[in-house]
C-alpha positions, 0 to 999 in steps of 0.5 A: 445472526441478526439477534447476536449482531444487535446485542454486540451494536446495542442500536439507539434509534432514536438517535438517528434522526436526521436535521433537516437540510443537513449536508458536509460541509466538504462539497466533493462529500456532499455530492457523494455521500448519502445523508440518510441511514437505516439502522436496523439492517444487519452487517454479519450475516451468513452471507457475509461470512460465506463471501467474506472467506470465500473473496479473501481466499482468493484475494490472498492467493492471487495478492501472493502471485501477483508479488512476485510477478515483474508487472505487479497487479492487483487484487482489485477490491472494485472486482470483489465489490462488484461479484459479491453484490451479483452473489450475495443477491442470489444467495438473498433469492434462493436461501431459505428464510428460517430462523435458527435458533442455539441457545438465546442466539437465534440466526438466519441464512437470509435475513433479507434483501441483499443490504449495503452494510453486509456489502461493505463489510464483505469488502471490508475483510477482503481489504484487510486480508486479501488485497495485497499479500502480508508484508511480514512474506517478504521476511519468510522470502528472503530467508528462504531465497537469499538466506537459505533458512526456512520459516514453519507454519507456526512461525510464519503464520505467528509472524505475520499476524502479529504485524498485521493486527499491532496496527489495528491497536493504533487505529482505535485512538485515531478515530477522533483525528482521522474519521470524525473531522470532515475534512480528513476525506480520505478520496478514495473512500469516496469512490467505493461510496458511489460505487456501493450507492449505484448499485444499492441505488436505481438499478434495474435487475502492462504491456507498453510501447517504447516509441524511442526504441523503434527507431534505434532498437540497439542504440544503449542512449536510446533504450536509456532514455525510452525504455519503461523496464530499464530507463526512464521511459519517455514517451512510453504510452501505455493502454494497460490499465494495470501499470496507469494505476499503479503510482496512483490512480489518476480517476480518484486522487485530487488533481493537486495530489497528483501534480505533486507526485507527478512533478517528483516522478519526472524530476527524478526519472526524467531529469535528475537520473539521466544528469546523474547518469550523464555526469558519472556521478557514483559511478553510474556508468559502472552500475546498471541504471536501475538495478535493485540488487546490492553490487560488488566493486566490479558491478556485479550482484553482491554475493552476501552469503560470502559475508555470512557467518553461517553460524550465527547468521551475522556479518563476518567483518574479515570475509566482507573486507576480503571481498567488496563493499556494497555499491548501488545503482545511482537511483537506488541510491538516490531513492535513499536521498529521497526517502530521507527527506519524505520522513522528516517533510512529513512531520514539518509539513504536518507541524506546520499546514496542519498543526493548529487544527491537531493540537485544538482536537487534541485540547477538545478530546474531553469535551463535545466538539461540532459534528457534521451530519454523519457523525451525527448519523453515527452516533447511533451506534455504540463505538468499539471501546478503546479497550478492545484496540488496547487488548488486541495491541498487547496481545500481538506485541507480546507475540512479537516479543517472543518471536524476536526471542525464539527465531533467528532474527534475536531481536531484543525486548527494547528492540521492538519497544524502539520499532513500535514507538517510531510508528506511534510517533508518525502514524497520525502525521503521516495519516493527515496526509493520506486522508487529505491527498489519497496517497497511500506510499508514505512509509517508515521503511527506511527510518526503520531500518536506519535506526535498526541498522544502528543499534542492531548493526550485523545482522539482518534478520532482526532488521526485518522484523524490526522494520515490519513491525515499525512499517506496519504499525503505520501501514495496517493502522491507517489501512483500518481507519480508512475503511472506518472512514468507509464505514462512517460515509455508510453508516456502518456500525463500528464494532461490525467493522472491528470484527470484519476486518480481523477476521479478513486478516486472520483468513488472509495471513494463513493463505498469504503463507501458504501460497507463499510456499507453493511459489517458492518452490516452483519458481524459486530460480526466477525469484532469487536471480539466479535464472530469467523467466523466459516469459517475463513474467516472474521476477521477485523483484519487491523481494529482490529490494526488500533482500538488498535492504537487509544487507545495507541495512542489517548485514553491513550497517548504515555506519558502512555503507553511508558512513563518513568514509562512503561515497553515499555518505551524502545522501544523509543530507537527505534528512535536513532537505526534507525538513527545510523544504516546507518551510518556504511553502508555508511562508509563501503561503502566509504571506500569499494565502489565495495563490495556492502555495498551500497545495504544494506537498513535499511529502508528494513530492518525495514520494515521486522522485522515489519512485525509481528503481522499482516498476516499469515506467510505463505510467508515467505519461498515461497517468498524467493524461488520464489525471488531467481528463478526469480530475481537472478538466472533467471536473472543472468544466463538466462538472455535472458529468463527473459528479454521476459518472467519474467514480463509476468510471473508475470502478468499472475499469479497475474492475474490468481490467482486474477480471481480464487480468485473471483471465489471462493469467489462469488462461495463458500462465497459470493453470494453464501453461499456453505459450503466448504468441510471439511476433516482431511488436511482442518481443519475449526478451524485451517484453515488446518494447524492441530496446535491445542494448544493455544497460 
């Protein structure tokens, strides 16, 4: 495979030499990232397709399960990274050294030493295909549960590949603003790269407690305020790694990224929800704090199969006035507020911290421009052409054109051109943030469905396609420039990450689907709501979301439910907040440049006070803690320590935690159904936090 692997990277040596005391100019990269290569190791050997199938098999089988469970864990990809290193050293011992030989084409089964760039590319196809389940499942969810219309094989795998790979076309025109610029770091990058270096280096061969409720168990007030699954949380400690990670993981993401994200999250849950519960405004007391579902006027989960013309799978405007309107939860309502003003702080946020610098990349296109040390080390290898991303994109695009034809979804031609232009629009403005801050849950999600809900209102299917072809366009686009963001810190041949990374997602699409299936059928009461797991540990709530999204959204249109005449009318101010809101930074900033105001995100910000209704609020006070240790006091004053230690630190519990999560889950409730132990501090009905009023 070597032989096959050199023809497709057409190596140049002689341009890998390295000048002498050349480093980034970015310290946190100079101290992570190598500054040495050697090209002739090969990336797409056997070993690699072996443990590539095998991991990503299993990432998208377990990614699957994990949806639709009420914690939502993770496939880690720090676990991958650490079992295909022990593997891929014993297949390096034990495989025999033989070259095989077919036609020109010659390959071994072990061409060598168990190298780095096969290692990464390993991880690569697992990310793009095992390490969370497709987003087009929850369209094939939510018809199947709340639709009751079923999704073939064809269809299904169709559809979810097709909004998987049209990022991918995105991608390739990013490289020059995303990959090259030094200072677009992408920190989570810089963890996989000491984790791959120390172990290619010197090597010898969500449960919590809710305190407030153990003092007034039944008291509604209380299991409001200290409850992490029904309230906001406070002061809920939690030693579950698992839900410390799930905001964001406070071991790699820069300090400042995380004190904006904080600073939303206990604004909206600590502050703003409870004043809003407390004052009555939208009716909060009506609703339940934190439903996910779409209600009806007597507080009551919104039954839309009453709406639905059973023929045409659309809205029947006399059934829905004989009914109910839809009503929310005031903070799913309010989470809608905030993601209005997240979509337009990104792109004046963008314009005006960053603009400069994009516009002179954009003028500097066709003409040579400065490069650090590892674009210099790259340059060894011959990039993916921009033909091969187009190709890719045309391809799939077409596919999703007929799907929009063939299914019920009936969503137009111009439809999907309107859907794949808003990821074009904000896909890079939206990628400068992520690649400087690590924040990975800025999305198109709702503008998506806005704009869908206007001019395809009445009908829900096709406001999901839009939506995850919109979404995605974005998502799996800066998904696969992170991971050449990877490739460029260890000098991993591009063309051999293109090739990875669509053969982990094709693998991943047809497990995400059959697994998909098998859940479906199992657990299907649980999923839809109609019937509460005794063990808590399945709830479908992301599809519950994602379903209550495509009836406001699609079913009854946005010029309902947030029309002039609704009582979430307001929270299309939303949009105007969220653009005004930089403006002010940015001119604090001018006027005062070495006080910080430059680090002050809105964007970040947004994303935090969104954060409600959805998981548990377990996070909250352990992620601040854990943020605060590693990355401001460890790395402001024990600098030397953290430099050594605080990445590994951070694979090794993510990994830890990961195993014992599979652990658990294939001992206790998977394939193995052992009822677990039930005493006064593990409470089943209230998954041991001891609030039992409703709310």
């Amino acid at each position: 495979m070597e032989v096959m692997e050199d023809k497709i990277n057409n190596i140049d040596p002689e341009k890998s030499e390295k000048p002498d005391n050349e480093n980034s100019p970015i310290p946190i990269v100079a101290a992570t990232v190598n500054t040495t290569d050697d090209p002739t190791l090969p990336a797409l050997t056997f070993r690699f397709w072996v443990l590539s199938t095998i991991f990503t098999m299993l990432g998208g089988s377990i990614s699957q399960m994990f949806y639709f469970r009420a914690n939502v864990g993770t496939y880690s990809i720090f676990f991958v990274i650490l079992a295909s290193f022990y593997f891929g050293r014993l297949m390096a011992k034990f495989l025999p050294t033989k070259v095989f030989r077919i036609w020109r084409w010659g390959f071994s089964l072990n061409p060598g030493p168990f190298n780095v760039k096969e290692h990464v590319c390993i991880a690569a196809a697992v990310t793009s295909g095992g390490i969370s389940s497709a987003y087009a499942t929850d369209i094939i969810a939510v018809q199947e549960l709340f639709y009751g219309q079923s999704v073939g094989f064809i269809i299904g795998f169709l559809l979810i590949l097709s909004s998987q790979i049209m990022g991918y076309g995105l991608a390739g025109f990013l490289r020059k603003y995303l990959v090259r610029p030094s200072n677009m770091i992408w920190p989570s990058s810089l963890v996989y790269v000491t984790m791959y270096n120390t172990l290619h280096g010197n090597m010898s061969d969500s449960r919590s407690m809710a305190i407030l409720c153990l003092f007034a168990p039944y008291s509604k007030t209380i299991n409001l305020v200290g409850s992490a699954r029904n309230g906001m949380g406070v002061l809920v400690f939690s030693s579950d790694w698992i839900a410390i990670i799930s905001n964001l993981n406070p071991l790699y993401v820069p300090w400042w990224s995380q004190v904006n994200n904080f600073v939303g999250i206990v604004l909206g849950v600590w502050i703003i929800a409870p004043l809003l519960y407390h004052y009555n405004v939208l009716d909060a007391q009506k609703f339940s704090f934190a439903s996910t579902h779409p209600l009806d006027a007597n507080g009551e989960r919104y039954n839309q199969t009453r709406i639905l013309d059973q023929d045409t799978k659309t809205l029947n405007i006399t059934a829905y006035e004989e009914y109910s309107p839809i009503y929310l939860s005031t903070t799913f309502a309010m989470s809608y507020l905030y993601s209005f003003a997240l979509i337009t702080a990104v792109m004046s946020h963008v314009a005006l911290f960053h603009g400069e610098e994009i516009w002179k990349r954009f003028r500097a296109s066709r003409n040579e421009e400065e490069e650090d040390i590892h674009c210099k080390l790259m340059n060894v290898y011959p990039e993916v052409p921009n033909w091969w991303y187009s190709i890719l994109y045309v391809i799939m695009f077409i596919v999703a054109i007929i799907l929009g034809y063939i299914t019920v979804a009936h969503l137009p031609w111009w439809g999907m051109i309107l859907s794949v232009m808003l990821s074009t629009i904000f896909v890079l403005p939206i990628g400068v943030i992520q690649a400087i801050s690590g924040s990975t849950n800025l999305g198109l999600n709702v503008i998506t469905e806005m704009v869908c809900g206007y001019v395809l209102p009445g009908n829900p299917i096709a406001n999901t396609y839009f939506k995850t072809y919109g979404y995605m366009g974005v998502y799996q686009s800066l998904t696969f420039v992170g991971d050449l963001k990877l490739g460029h810190y260890l000098k991993i041949p591009p063309r051999a990450m293109f090739i990875c990374q669509l053969y982990g997602t094709i693998v991943g699409g047809f497990i995400n689907y059959w697994i998909l299936q098998l859940i479906i059928k199992e657990k299907r009461p649980y999923l839809d709501g109609t019937m509460n797991d005794p063990s808590g540990q399945w709830s479908g709530w992301q599809s519950q979301v994602f379903n209550t999204a495509s009836v406001i959204w699609g079913l009854v249109g946005p010029g309902t439910v947030f029309g002039p005449a609704s009582i979430y009318n307001p929270m299309l101010w939303g949009f105007l907040i969220g653009f005004i809101a930089p403006f002010p930074i940015y001119i604090l900033h001018r006027k005062y440049p070495n006080v910080g105001f430059d680090y002050v995100n809105i964007p970040l910000i947004c994303t935090g006070l969104s954060v409600l209704p959805g998981p548990p609020m377990n996070f909250i006070i352990s992620g601040i803690i854990a943020s605060f240790l590693s990355q401001f006091y460890t790395f402001r004053y024990k600098r030397k320590w953290w430099d050594k230690y605080n990445y590994v630190l951070s694979a090794a519990l993510d990994s830890g935690a990961q195993f014992t999560t599979l652990v658990i889950f294939f001992c206790l409730n998977g394939v193995v159904q052992a009822p677990f132990p039930e005493w006064w501090g593990n409470n089943a009905e209230t998954g041991g936090e001891r609030c039992f009023a409703k709310i």
